[in-house]
Biotite code that builds the C-alpha atoms (Angstrom):
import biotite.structure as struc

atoms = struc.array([
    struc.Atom([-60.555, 1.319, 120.740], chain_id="A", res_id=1, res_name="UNK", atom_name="CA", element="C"),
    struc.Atom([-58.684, 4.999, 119.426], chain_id="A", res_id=2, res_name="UNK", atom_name="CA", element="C"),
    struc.Atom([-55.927, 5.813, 120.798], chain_id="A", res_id=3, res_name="UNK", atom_name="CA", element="C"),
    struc.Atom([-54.820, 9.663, 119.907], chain_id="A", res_id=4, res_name="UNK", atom_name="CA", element="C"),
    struc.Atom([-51.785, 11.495, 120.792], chain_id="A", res_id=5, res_name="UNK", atom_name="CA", element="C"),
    struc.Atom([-49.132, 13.930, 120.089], chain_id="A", res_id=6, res_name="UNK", atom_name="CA", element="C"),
    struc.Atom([-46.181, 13.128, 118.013], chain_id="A", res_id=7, res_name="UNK", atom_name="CA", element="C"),
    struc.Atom([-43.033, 15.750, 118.867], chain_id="A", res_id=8, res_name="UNK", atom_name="CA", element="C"),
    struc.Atom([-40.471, 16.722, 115.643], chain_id="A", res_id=9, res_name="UNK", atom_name="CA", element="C"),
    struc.Atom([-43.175, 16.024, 112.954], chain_id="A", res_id=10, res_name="UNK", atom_name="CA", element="C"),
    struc.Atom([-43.124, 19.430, 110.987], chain_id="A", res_id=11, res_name="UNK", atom_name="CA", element="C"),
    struc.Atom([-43.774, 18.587, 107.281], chain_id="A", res_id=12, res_name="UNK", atom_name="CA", element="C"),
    struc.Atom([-45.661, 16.071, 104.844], chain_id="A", res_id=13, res_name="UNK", atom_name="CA", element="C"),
    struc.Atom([-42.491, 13.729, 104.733], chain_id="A", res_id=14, res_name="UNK", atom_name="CA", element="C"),
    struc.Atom([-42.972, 13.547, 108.558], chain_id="A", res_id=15, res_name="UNK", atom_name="CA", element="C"),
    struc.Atom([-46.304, 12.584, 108.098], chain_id="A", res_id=16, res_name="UNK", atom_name="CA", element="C"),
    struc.Atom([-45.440, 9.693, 105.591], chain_id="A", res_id=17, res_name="UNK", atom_name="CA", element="C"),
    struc.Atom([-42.774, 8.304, 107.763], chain_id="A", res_id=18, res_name="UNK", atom_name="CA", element="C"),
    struc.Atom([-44.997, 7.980, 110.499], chain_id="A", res_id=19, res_name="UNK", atom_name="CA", element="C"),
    struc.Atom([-47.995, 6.204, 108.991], chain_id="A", res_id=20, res_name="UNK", atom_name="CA", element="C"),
    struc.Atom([-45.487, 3.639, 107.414], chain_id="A", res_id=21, res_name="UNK", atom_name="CA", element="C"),
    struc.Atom([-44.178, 2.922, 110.724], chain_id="A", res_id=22, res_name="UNK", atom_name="CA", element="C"),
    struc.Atom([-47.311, 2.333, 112.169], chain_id="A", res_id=23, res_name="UNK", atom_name="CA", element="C"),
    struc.Atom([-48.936, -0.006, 109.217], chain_id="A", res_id=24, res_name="UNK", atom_name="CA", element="C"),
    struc.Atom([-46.273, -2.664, 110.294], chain_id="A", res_id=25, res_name="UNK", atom_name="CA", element="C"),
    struc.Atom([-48.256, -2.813, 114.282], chain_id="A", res_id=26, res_name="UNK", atom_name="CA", element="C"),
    struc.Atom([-50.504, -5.417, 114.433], chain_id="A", res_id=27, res_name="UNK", atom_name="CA", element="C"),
    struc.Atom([-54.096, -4.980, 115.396], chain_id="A", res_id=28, res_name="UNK", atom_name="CA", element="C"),
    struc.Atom([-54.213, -1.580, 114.246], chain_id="A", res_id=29, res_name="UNK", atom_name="CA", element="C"),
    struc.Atom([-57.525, -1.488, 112.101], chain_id="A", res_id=30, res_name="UNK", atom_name="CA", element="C"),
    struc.Atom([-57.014, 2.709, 111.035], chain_id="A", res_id=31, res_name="UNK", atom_name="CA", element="C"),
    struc.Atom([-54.072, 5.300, 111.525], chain_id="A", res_id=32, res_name="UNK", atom_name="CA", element="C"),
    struc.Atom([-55.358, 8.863, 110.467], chain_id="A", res_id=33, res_name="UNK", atom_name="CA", element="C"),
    struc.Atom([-51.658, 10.652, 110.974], chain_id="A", res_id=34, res_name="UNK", atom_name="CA", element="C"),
    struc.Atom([-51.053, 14.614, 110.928], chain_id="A", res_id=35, res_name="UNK", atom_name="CA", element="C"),
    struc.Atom([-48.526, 17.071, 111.417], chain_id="A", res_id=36, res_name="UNK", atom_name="CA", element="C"),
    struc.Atom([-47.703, 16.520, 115.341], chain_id="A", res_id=37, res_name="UNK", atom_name="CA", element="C"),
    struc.Atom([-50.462, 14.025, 115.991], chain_id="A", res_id=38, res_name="UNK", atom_name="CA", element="C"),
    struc.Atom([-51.868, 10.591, 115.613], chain_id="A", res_id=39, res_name="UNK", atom_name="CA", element="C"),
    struc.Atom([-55.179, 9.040, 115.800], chain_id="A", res_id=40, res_name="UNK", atom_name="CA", element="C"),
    struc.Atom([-54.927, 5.207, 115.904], chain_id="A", res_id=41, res_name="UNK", atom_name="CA", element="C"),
    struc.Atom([-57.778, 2.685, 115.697], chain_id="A", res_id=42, res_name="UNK", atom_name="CA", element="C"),
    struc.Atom([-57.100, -0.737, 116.769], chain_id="A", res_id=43, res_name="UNK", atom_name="CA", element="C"),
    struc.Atom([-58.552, -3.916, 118.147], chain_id="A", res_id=44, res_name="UNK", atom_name="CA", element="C"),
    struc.Atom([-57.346, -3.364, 122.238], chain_id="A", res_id=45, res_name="UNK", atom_name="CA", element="C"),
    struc.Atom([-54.145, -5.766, 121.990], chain_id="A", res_id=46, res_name="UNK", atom_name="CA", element="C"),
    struc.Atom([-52.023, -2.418, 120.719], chain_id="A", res_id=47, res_name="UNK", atom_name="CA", element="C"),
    struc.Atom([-50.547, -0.265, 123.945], chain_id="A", res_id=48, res_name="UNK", atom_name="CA", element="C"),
    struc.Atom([-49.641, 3.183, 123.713], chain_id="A", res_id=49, res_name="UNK", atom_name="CA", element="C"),
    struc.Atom([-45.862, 2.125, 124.666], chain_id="A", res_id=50, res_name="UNK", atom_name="CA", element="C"),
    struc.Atom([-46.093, -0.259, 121.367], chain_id="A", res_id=51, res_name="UNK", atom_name="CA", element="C"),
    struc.Atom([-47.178, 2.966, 119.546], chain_id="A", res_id=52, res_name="UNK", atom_name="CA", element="C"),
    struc.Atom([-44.278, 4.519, 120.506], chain_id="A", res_id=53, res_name="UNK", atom_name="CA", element="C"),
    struc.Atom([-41.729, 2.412, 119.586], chain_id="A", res_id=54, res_name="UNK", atom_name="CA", element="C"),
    struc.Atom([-43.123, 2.038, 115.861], chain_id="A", res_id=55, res_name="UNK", atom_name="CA", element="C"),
    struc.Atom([-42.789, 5.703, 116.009], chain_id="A", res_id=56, res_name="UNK", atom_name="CA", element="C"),
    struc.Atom([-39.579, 5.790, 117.334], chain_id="A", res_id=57, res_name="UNK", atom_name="CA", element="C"),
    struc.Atom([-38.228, 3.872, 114.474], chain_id="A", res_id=58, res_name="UNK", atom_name="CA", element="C"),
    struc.Atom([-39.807, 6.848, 111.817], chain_id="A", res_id=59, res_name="UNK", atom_name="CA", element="C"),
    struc.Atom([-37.347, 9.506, 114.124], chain_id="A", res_id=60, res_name="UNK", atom_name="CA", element="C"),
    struc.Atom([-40.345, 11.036, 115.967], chain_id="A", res_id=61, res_name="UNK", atom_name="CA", element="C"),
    struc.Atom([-41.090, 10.623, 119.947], chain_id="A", res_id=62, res_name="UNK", atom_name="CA", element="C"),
    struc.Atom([-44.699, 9.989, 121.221], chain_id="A", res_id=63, res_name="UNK", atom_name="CA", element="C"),
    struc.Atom([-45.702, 12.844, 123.642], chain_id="A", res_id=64, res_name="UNK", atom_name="CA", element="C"),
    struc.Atom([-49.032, 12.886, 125.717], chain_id="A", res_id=65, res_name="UNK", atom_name="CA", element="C"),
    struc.Atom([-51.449, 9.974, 124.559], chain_id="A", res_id=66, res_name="UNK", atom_name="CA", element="C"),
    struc.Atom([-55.146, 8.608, 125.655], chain_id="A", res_id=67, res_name="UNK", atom_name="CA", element="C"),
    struc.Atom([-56.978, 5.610, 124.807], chain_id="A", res_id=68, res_name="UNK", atom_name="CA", element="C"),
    struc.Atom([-60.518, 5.847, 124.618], chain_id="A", res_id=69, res_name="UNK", atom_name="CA", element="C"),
    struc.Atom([-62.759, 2.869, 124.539], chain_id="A", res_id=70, res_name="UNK", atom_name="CA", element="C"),
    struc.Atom([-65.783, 2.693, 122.429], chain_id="A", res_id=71, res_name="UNK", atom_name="CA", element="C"),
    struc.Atom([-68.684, 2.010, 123.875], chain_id="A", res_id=72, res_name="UNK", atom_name="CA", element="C"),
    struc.Atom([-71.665, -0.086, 121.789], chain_id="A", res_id=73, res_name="UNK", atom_name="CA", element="C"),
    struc.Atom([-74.999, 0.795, 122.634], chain_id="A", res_id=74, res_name="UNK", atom_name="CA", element="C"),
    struc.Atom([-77.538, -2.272, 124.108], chain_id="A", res_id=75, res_name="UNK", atom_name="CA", element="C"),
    struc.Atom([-79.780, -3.433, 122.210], chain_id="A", res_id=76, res_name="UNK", atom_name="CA", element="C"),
])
């Protein structure tokens, strides 16, 4: 599953840093590609977007609008 959204008060590279360290310590998160004001997360299903939030929380920065897309395989 990827789970993107918008990260308020991140402004700079340091923001950016904090962030992605806060969110290697969730479980079941396979990939975190983190930019200025947004995050694209990559997990196994078990992580919620309110879990997401309080990792980022802890780095100083507040979670904002967020969607979870599934992925869908294709049959063989």
């Amino acid at each position: 599953m990827i789970t993107r959204a918008r990260v308020e008060g991140m402004t700079c590279q340091h923001c950016v840093r904090a962030v992605f360290t806060a969110l290697a310590g969730v479980d079941g998160i396979a990939r975190a590609n983190v930019g200025i004001g947004a995050i694209e997360v990559e997990h196994d299903g078990s992580v919620t977007v309110e879990r997401l939030r309080e990792a980022v929380a802890v780095a100083g920065y507040v979670v904002g609008e967020a969607e979870t897309n599934r992925r869908v395989l294709p049959l063989a």
